[in-house]
C-alpha positions as YAML, in Angstrom:
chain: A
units: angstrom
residues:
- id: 1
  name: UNK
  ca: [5.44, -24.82, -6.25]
- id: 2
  name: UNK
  ca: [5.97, -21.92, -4.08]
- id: 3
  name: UNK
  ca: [3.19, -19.24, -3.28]
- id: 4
  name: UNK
  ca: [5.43, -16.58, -3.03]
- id: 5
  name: UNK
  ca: [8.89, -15.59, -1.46]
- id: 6
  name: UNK
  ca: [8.36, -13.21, 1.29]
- id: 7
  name: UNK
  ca: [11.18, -11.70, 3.76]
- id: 8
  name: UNK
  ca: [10.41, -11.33, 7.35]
- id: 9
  name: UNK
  ca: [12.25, -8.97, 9.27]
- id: 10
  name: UNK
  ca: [11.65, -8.34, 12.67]
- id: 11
  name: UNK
  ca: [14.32, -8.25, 15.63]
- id: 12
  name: UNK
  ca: [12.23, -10.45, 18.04]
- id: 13
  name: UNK
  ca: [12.73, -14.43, 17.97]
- id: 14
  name: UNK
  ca: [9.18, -15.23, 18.68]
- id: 15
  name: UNK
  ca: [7.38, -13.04, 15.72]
- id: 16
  name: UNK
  ca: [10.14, -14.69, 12.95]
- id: 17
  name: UNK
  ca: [9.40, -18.16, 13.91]
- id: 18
  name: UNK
  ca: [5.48, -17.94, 14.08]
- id: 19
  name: UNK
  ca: [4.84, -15.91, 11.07]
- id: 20
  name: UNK
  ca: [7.95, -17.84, 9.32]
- id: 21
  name: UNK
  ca: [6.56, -21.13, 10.11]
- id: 22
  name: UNK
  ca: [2.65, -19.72, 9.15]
- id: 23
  name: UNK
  ca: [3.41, -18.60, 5.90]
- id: 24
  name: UNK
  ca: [5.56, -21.35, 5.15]
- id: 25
  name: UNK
  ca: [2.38, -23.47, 5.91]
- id: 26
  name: UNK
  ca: [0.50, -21.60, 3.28]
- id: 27
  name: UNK
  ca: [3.01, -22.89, 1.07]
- id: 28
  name: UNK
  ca: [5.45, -19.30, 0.72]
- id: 29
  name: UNK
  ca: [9.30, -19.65, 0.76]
- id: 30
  name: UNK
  ca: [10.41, -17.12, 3.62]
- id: 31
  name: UNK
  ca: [13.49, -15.72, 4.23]
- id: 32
  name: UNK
  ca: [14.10, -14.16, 8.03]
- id: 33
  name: UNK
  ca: [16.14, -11.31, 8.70]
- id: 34
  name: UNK
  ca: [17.27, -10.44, 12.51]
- id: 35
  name: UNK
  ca: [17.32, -6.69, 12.24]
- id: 36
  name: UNK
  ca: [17.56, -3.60, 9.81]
- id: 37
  name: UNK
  ca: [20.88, -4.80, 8.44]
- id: 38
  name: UNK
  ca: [20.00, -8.01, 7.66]
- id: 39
  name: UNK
  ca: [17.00, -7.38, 5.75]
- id: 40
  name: UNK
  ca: [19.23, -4.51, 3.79]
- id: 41
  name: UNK
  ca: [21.99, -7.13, 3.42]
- id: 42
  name: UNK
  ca: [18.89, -9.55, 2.26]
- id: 43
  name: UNK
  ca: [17.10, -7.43, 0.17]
- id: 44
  name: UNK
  ca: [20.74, -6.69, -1.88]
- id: 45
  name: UNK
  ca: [21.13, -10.17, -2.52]
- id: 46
  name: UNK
  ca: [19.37, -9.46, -5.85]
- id: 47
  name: UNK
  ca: [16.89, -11.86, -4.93]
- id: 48
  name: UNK
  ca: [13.57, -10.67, -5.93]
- id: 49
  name: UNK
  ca: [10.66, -10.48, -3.33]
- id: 50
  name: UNK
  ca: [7.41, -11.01, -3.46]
- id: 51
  name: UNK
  ca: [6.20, -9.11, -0.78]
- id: 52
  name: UNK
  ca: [8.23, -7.68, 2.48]
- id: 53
  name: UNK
  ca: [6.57, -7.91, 6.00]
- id: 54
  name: UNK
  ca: [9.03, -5.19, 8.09]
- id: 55
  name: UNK
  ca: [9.12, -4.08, 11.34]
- id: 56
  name: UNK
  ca: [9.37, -0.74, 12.42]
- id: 57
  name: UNK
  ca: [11.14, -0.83, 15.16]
- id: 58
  name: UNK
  ca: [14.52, -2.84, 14.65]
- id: 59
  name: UNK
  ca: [18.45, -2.24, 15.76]
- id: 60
  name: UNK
  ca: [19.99, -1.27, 12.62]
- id: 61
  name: UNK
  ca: [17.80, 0.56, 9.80]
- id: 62
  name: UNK
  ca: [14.47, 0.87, 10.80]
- id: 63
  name: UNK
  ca: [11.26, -0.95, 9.28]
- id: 64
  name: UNK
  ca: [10.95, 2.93, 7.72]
- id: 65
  name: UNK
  ca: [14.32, 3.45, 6.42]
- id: 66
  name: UNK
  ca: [13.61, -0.03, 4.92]
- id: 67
  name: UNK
  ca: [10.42, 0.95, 3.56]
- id: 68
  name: UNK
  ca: [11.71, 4.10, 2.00]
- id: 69
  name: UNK
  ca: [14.64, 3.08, 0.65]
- id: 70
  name: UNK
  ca: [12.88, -0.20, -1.05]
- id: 71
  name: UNK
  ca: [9.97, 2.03, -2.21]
- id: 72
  name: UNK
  ca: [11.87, 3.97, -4.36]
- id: 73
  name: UNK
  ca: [12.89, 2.00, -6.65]
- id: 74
  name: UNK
  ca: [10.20, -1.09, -6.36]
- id: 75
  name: UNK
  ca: [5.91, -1.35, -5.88]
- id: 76
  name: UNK
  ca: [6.61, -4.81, -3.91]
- id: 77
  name: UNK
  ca: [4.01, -4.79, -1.63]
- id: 78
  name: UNK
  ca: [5.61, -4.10, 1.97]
- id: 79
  name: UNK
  ca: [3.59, -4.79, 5.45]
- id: 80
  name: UNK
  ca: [4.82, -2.58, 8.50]
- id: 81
  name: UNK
  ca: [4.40, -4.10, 11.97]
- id: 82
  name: UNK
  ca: [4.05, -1.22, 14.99]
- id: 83
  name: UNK
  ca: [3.68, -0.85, 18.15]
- id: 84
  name: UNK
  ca: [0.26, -0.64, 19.77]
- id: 85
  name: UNK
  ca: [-1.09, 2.66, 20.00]
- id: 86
  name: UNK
  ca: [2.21, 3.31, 17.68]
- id: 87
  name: UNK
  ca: [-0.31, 5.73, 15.62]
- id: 88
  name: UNK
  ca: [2.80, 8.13, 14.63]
- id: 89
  name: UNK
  ca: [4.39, 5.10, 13.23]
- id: 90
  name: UNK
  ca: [1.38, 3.98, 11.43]
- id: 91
  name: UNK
  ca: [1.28, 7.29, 9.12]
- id: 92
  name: UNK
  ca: [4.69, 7.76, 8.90]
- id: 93
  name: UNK
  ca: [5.14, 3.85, 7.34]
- id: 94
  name: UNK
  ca: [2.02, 4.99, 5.29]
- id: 95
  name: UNK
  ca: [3.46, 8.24, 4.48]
- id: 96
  name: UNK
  ca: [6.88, 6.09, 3.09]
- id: 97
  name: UNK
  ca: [5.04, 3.89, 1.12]
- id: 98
  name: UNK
  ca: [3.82, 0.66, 2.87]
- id: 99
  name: UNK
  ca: [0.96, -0.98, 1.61]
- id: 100
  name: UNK
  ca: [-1.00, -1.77, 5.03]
- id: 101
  name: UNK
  ca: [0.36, -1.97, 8.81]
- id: 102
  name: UNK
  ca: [-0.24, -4.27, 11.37]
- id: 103
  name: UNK
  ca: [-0.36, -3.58, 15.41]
- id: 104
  name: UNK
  ca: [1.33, -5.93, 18.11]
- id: 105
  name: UNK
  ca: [0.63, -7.77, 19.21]
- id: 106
  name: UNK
  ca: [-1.47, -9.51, 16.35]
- id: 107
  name: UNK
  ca: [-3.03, -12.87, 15.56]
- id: 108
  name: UNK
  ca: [-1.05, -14.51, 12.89]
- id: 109
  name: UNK
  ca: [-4.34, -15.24, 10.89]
- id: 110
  name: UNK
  ca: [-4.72, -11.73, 10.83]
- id: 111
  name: UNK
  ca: [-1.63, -11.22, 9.16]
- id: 112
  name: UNK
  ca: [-2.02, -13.85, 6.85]
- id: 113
  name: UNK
  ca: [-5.02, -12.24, 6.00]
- id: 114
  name: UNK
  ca: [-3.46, -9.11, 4.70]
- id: 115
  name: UNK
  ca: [-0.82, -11.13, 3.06]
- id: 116
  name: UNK
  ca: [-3.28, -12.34, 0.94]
- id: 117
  name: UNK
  ca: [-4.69, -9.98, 0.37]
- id: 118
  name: UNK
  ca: [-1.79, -7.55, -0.42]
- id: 119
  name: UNK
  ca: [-1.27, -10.29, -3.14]
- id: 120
  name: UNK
  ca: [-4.12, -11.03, -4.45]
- id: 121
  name: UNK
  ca: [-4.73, -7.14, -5.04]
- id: 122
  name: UNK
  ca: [-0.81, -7.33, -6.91]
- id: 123
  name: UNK
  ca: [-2.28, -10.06, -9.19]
- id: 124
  name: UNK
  ca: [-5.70, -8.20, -9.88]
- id: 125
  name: UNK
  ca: [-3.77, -5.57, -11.23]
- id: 126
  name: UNK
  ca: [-1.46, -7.50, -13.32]
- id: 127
  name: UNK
  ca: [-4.99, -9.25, -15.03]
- id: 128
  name: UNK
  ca: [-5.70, -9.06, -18.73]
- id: 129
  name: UNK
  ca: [-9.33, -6.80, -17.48]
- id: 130
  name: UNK
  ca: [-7.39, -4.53, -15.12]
- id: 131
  name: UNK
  ca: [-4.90, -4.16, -18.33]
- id: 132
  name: UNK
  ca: [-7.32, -3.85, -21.24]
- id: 133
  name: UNK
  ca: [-8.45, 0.05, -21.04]
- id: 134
  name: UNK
  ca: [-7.57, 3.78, -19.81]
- id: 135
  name: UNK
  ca: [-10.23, 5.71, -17.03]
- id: 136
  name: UNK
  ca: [-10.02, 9.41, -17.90]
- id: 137
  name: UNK
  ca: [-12.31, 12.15, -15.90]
- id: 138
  name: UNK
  ca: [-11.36, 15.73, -15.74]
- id: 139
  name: UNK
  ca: [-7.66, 16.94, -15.82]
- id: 140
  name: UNK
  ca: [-6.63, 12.97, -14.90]
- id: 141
  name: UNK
  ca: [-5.94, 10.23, -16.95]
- id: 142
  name: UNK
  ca: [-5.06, 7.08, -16.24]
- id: 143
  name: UNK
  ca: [-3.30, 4.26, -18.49]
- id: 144
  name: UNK
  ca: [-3.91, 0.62, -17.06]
- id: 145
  name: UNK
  ca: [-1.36, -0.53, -19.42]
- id: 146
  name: UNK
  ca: [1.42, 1.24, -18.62]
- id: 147
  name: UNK
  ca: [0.40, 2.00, -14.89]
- id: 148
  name: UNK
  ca: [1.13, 5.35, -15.39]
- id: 149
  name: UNK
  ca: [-1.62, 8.56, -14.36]
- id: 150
  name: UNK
  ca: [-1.13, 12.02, -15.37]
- id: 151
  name: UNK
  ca: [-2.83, 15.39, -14.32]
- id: 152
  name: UNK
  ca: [-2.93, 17.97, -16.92]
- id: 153
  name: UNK
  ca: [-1.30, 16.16, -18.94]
- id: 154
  name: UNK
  ca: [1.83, 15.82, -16.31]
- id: 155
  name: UNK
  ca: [3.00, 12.14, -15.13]
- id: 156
  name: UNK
  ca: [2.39, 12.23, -11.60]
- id: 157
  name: UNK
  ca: [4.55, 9.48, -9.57]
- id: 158
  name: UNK
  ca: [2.23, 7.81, -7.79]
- id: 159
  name: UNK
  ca: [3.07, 4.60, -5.06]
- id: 160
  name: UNK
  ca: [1.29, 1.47, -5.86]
- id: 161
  name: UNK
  ca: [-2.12, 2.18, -3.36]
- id: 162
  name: UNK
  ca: [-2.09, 5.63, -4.46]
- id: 163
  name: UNK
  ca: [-2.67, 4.94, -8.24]
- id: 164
  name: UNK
  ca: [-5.14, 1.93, -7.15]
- id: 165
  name: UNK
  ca: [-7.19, 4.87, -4.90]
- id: 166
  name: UNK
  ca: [-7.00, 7.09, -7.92]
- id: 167
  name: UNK
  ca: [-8.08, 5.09, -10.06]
- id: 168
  name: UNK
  ca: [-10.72, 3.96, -8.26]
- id: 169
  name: UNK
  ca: [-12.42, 7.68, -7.58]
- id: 170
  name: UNK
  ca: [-11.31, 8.64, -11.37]
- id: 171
  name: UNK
  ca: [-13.48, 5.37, -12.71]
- id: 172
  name: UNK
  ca: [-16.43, 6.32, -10.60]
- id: 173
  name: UNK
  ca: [-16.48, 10.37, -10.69]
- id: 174
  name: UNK
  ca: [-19.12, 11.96, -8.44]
- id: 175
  name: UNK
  ca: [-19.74, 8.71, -6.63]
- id: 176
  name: UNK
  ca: [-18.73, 8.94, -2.84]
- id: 177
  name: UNK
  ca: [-16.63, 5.99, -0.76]
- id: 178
  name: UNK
  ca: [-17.19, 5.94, 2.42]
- id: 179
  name: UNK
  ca: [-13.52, 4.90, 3.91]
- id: 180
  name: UNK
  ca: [-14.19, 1.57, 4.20]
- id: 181
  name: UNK
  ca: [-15.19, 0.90, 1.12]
- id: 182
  name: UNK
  ca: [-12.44, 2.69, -0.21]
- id: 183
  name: UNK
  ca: [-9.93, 0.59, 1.72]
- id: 184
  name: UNK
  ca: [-11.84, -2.60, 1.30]
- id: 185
  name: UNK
  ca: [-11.53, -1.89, -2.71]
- id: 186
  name: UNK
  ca: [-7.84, -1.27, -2.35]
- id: 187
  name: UNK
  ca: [-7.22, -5.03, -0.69]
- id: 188
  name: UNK
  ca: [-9.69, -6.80, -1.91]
- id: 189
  name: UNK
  ca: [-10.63, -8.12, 1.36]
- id: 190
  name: UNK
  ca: [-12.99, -7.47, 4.40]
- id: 191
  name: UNK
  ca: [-11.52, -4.37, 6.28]
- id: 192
  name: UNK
  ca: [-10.48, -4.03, 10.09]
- id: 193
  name: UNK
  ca: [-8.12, -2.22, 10.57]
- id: 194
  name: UNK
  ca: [-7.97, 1.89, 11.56]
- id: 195
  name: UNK
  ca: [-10.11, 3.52, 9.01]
- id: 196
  name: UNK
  ca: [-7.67, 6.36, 9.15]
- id: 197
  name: UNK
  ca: [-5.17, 4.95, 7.20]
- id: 198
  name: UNK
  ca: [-7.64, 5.61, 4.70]
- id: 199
  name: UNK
  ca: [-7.08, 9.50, 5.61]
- id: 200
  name: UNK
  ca: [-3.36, 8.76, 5.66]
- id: 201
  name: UNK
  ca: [-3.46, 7.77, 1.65]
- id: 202
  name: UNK
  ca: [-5.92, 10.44, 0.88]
- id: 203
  name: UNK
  ca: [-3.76, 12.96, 1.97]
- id: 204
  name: UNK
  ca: [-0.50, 11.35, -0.01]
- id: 205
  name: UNK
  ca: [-2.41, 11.31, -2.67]
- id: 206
  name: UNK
  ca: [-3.44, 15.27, -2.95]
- id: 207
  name: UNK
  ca: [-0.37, 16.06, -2.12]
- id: 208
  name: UNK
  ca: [0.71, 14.77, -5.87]
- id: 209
  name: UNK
  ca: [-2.53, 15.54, -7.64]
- id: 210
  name: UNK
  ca: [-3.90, 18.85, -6.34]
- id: 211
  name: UNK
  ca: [-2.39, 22.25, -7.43]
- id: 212
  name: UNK
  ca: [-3.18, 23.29, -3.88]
- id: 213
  name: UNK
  ca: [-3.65, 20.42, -1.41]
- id: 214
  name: UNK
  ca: [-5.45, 22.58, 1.53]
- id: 215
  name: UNK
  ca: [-8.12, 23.67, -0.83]
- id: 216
  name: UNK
  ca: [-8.84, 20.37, -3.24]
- id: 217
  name: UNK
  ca: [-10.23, 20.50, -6.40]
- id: 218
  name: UNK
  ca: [-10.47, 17.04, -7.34]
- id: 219
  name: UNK
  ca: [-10.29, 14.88, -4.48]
- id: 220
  name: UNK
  ca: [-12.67, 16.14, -2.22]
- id: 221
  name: UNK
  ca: [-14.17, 15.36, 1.48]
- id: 222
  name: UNK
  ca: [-17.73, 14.24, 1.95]
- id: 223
  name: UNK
  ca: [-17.86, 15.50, 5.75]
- id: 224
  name: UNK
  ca: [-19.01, 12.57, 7.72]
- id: 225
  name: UNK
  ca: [-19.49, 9.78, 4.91]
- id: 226
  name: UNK
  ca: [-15.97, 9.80, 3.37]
- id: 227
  name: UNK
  ca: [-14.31, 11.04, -0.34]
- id: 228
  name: UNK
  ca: [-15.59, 11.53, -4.21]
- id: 229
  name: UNK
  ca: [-13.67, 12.55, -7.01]
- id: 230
  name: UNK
  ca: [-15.18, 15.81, -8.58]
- id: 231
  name: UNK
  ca: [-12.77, 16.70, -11.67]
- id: 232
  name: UNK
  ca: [-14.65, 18.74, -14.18]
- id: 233
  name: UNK
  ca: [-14.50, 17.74, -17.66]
- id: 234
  name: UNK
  ca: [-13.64, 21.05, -19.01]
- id: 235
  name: UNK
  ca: [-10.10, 21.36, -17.16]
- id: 236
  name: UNK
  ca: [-6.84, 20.65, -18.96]
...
């Protein structure tokens, strides 16, 4: 039985065939694409995905063009591979919706690491526990059932790691997370990568959930240790 089908896109021979032939170790079916248009072409198939791994820089659409054009219409978890020192890259595939990013070069069991992770964080939320109640604090509820969050009473569209970070900081108000806890939480997994992707979702996340991002209300910075939520209970 397969673990998974996961599409591999990436314009360079040598990536395909050593993270094709790793994951397919690990028991996923994997489907390679050669550049932008062939994972488009791919990803139309109708064929559903279990998680995309997409580089960002490909002839064709880019890895981003990818990424925003899948996100919009699916919460398949999507992996972005940049460029060393790429750190534009990094927060723009954040900014688009990717899950996590991963810097070339890179060890294959690093990768596989945040493959797993990516899905064992998809099946945590899809458990009977993560289903079974609703966190409300403040002006922000959240429905576990539905997967659905609103903020004075308006449904806010959230991507799939912004609703997990909310609804971590809504189910612990006042309590702060420093950011590596926070994006340790989010994958279920031992972080180490650049703890300011952390910053990266933060920020995404304001931007849907604060009347005035600059000057947060609920989402707010603990200079030097990391981020608490801080909704009062008396705001509709």
């Amino acid at each position: 039985m397969s673990a998974g089908r996961i599409l591999v896109a990436d314009d360079e021979p040598s990536v395909r065939d050593s993270v094709g032939y790793a994951l397919a170790q690990e028991g996923f079916e994997v489907t390679a694409a050669v550049d932008g248009d062939d994972a488009a072409s791919k990803l139309g198939d109708g064929i559903p995905f279990d998680l995309l791994i997409l580089d960002i820089m490909m002839p064709g659409p880019s890895g981003l063009d990818i990424c925003r054009d899948v996100r919009s219409r699916s919460a398949v978890p999507i992996i972005v591979l940049t460029a060393k020192d790429a750190e534009v890259d990094k927060v723009v595939g954040l900014e688009v919706g990717a899950d996590d990013y991963v810097t070339k070069p890179f060890s294959v069991r690093e990768l596989l690491g945040r493959v797993r992770a990516q899905l064992r964080r998809r099946e945590l939320d899809r458990s009977p526990l993560a289903q079974a109640v609703k966190i409300e604090a403040g002006p922000v509820a959240i429905d576990l059932v539905r997967h659905v969050a609103t903020v004075r009473r308006e449904p806010v569209n959230l991507t799939r790691s912004e609703f997990q970070l909310l609804r971590l900081l809504v189910g612990r108000p006042g309590e702060v997370f420093p950011r590596r806890q926070i994006m340790e939480e989010l994958w279920q997994t031992e972080f180490e990568g650049d703890e300011r992707a952390c910053d990266v979702h933060i920020s995404n996340l304001r931007q849907k959930v604060e009347r005035d991002p600059q000057n947060p209300e609920l989402v707010l910075t603990v200079r030097g240790v990391g981020y608490k939520f801080e909704g009062s209970p008396s705001e509709g």
